[in-house]
Structures are given as structure tokens and as C-alpha cells.
C-alpha positions in Angstrom: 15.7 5.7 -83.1 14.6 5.1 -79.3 17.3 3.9 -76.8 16.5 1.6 -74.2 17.9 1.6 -71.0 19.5 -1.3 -69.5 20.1 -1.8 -66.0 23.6 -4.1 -65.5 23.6 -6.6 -63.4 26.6 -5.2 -61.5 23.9 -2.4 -60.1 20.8 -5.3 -59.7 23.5 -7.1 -57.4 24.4 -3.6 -55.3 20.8 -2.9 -54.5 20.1 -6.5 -53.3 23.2 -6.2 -51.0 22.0 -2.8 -50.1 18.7 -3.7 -48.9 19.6 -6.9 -47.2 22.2 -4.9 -45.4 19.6 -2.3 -44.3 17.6 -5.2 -43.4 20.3 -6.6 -41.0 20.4 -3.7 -39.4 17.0 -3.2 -38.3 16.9 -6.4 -36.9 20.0 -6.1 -35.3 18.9 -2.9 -34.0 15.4 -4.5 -32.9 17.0 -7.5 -30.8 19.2 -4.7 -29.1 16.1 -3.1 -28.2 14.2 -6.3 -27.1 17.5 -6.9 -25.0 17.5 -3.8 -23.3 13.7 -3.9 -22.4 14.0 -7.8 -21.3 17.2 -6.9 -19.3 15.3 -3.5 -17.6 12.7 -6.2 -16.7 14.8 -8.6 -15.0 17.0 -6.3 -13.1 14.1 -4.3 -12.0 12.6 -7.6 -10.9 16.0 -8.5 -9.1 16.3 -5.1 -7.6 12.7 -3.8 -6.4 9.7 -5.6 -5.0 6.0 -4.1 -5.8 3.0 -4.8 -4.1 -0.5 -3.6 -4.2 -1.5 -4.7 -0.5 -1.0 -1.4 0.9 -2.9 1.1 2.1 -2.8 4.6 3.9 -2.7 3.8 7.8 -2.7 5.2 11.1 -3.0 4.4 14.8 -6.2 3.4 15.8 -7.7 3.8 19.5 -11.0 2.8 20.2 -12.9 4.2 23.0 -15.0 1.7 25.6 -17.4 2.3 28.4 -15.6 1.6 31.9 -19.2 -0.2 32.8 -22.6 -1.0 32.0 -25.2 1.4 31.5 -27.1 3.8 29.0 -25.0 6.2 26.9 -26.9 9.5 27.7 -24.2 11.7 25.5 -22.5 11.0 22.7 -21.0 14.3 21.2 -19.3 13.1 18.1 -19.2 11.5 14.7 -17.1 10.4 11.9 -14.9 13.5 10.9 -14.9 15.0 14.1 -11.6 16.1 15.3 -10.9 16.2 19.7 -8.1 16.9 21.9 -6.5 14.1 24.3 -8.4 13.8 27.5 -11.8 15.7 25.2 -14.8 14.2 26.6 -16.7 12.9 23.6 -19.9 11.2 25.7 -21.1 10.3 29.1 -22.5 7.0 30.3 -25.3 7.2 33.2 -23.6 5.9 36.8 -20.6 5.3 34.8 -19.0 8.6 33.9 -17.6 10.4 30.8 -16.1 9.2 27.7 -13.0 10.6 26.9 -10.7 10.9 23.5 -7.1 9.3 24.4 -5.3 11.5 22.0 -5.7 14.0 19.6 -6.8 13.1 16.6 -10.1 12.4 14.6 -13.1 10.2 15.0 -13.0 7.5 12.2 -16.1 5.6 13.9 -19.2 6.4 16.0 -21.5 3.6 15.7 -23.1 3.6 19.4 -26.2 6.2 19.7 -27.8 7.9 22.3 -29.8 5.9 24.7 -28.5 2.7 23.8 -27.3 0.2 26.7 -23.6 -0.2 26.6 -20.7 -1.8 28.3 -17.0 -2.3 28.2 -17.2 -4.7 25.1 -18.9 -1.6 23.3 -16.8 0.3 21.2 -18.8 3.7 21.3 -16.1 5.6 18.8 -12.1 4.8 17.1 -10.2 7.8 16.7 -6.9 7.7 14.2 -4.6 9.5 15.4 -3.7 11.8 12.3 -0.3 13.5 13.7 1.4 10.1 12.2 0.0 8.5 8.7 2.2 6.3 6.9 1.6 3.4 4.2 1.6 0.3 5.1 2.5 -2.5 3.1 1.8 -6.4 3.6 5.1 -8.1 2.8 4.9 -12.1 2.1 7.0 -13.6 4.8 8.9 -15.3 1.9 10.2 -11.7 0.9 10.8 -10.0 3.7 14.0 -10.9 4.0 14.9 -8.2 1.5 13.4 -5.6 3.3 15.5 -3.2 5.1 14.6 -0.2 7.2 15.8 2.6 5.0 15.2 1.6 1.6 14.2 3.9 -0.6 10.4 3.3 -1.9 8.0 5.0 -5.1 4.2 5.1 -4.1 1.1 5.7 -6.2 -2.1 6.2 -4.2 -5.1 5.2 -6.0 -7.1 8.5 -4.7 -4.4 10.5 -6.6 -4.1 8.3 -9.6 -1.0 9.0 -12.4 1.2 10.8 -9.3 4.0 9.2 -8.2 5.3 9.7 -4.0 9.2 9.2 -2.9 9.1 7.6 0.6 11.4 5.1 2.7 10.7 2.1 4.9 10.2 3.3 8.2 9.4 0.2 10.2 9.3 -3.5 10.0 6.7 -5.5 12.0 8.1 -8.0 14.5 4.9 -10.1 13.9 2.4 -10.8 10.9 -0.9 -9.8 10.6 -2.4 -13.3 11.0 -0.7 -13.3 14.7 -2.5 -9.7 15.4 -5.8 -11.3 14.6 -5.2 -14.2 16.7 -5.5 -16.7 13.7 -1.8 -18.3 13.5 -3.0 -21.7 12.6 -5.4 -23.2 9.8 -6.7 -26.5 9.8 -8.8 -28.6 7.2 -11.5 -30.7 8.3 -9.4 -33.7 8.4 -7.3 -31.9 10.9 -4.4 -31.5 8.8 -2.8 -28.3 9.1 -2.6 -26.1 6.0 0.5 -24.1 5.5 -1.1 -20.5 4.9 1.5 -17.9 3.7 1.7 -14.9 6.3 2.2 -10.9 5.4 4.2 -8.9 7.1 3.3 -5.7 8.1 5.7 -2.9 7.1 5.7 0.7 7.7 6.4 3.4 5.0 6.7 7.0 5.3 5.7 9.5 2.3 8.5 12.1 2.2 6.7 14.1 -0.9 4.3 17.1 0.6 1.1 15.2 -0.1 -2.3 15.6 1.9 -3.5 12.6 4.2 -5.8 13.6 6.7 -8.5 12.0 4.8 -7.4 9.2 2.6 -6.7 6.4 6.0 -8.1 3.4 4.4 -7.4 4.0 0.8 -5.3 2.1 -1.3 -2.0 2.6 -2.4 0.7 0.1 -4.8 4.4 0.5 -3.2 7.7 -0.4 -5.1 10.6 -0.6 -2.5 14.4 -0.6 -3.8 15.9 -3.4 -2.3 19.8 -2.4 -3.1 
């Protein structure tokens, strides 16, 4: 004679209460972990600003004839690295052309021959003793920036590396006053309110090479407690 098994419903009912249990607890456990990630968001948000208008700067000084004439010399070009007072050209009945500081040519667009004058910029050199980033704050956040704070940096020219640095400087004017633009207008002569950046200062404390990446872009996240 063959014997069936029976399952009672006493056991039916303690597997349904199992699994609804286990159930619960999944999604208890997955709106814990939603929570956390929604909270990380919106103290990081509260608690650090990140911009990607920043880029890796320097001092720039450009280099002018004291007259008119032809530039007879020019001993330079882009890359070229000279010493303060380094004459880098000569201009005929003018005189020589002479590096303010040490540091490196980052432009040399006038040539040999050509007539020049003191609206001529015959070469820029950076000076390269002092790179930092800097970073274009909205005036509407700038409020929460602080010399000191502490500040994470990823430059695009060294992409998945993360730099420690601190804001070093804060701009007393924005970078629409520097350009001599600090007013916008419509064709109806209505002025249009324009949103101005703020230029800030940050230096890299991480050992990380420079010397050629002035120019190149960088996304900064400063700490603002």
C-alpha cells in the first residue's frame, strides 16, 4: 500500500509567515539604504560646493615695446623658460625686450621684422614659481567660501586622481569687473541682471607636476564646514 504525504496546514501557514517576513525585511533593509544614500546626498549638498569652472592658473605678464619700430630680435617662443631682467628681443631705435620675471613664455605671437609698438604684446610669460587652481564662484555662493577650507580636485589632464588642497585666496572683484564689462544692456536699454563669478584661488597641497598643465581644466569640491 503507498502512503501519501500530507502537508498540514499548520506548516502551509509557517512558510507564508516566513517568506512575508523575509520579505519585510528586505524592504525594510532597502529603504534604509535608499535613506542613507538620499541623506549622503543632501548633506554633501549642504556641506560642499563643486564646480567645474576651474582651471590650473598662474600670473601672467605680458611683455610690450616701449615704442614704435621693427622688432629686429626676438629670441624666444612658447616653452621657453628666462630669468627676470633676460632680454628676450630687441626693437630698432627702441631698445631690448626684457622678461620681468622668471618664469616661462606661454605666448610669442610677434615675428621678426614686423612693425611694432607699445599696444603689441611681443610675448606673456607665467610665472611658474606660483600655480594654483582657480575656481569661478557664483557671487550667489560665495558667501560660503572661506580662506582655509579644505578642497578635493580632479584635473582633467590626470583623469581618476584625486588632489587635497585649501582655498588660498578670495578675489576682491569678479571677473566681469577685470574685463571691464560690469554692465549688460538689451537693445531696449534695459539692463539685464547677469550673474557674476568670483574668482577664487586654490592651492594643491598633494606633490603633483604643473609646470605644463596652466590652462587646463580642473572640477574643485570645497568643504564649506
Amino acid at each position: 500500500m503507498e502512503t501519501t504525504a500530507s502537508v498540514t496546514p499548520e506548516k502551509t501557514g509557517k512558510k507564508k509567515v516566513s517568506f512575508g517576513v523575509k520579505l519585510l525585511g528586505i524592504l525594510a533593509l532597502l529603504i534604509i539604504i535608499g535613506g542613507g544614500i538620499g541623506y549622503y546626498f543632501i548633506w554633501n549638498a549642504a556641506n560642499s560646493l563643486t564646480t567645474d569652472n576651474a582651471k590650473v592658473a598662474a600670473k601672467f605678464y605680458t611683455i610690450v615695446p616701449m615704442g614704435g619700430g621693427k622688432l629686429s630680435k626676438l629670441s624666444v617662443h612658447v616653452g621657453s623658460t628666462v630669468k627676470a631682467n633676460e632680454i628676450i628681443g630687441k626693437v630698432d631705435n627702441i631698445g631690448y625686450l626684457r622678461s620681468p620675471i622668471d618664469g616661462e613664455i606661454v605666448q610669442a605671437n610677434a615675428t621678426v621684422n614686423q612693425l611694432v609698438g607699445p599696444t603689441t604684446v611681443a610675448a606673456v610669460v607665467a610665472d611658474t614659481s606660483d600655480i594654483y587652481v582657480q575656481a569661478n564662484i557664483e557671487e550667489t555662493q560665495i558667501a560660503k567660501i572661506k580662506v582655509g577650507q579644505s578642497v578635493k580636485l580632479k584635473l582633467d589632464a590626470y583623469p581618476g586622481m584625486t588632489y587635497m588642497g585649501y582655498v588660498r585666496e578670495i578675489d576682491r572683484t569678479t571677473q566681469t569687473a577685470i574685463a571691464g564689462n560690469t554692465m549688460s544692456f538689451s537693445t531696449s536699454g534695459t539692463y539685464t541682471k547677469v550673474t557674476q563669478l568670483i574668482p577664487v584661488k586654490i592651492q594643491i597641497t598633494d606633490a603633483v607636476d604643473l609646470q605644463n598643465l596652466i590652462g587646463t581644466n580642473a572640477t574643485v569640491t570645497i568643504e564649506l564646514n
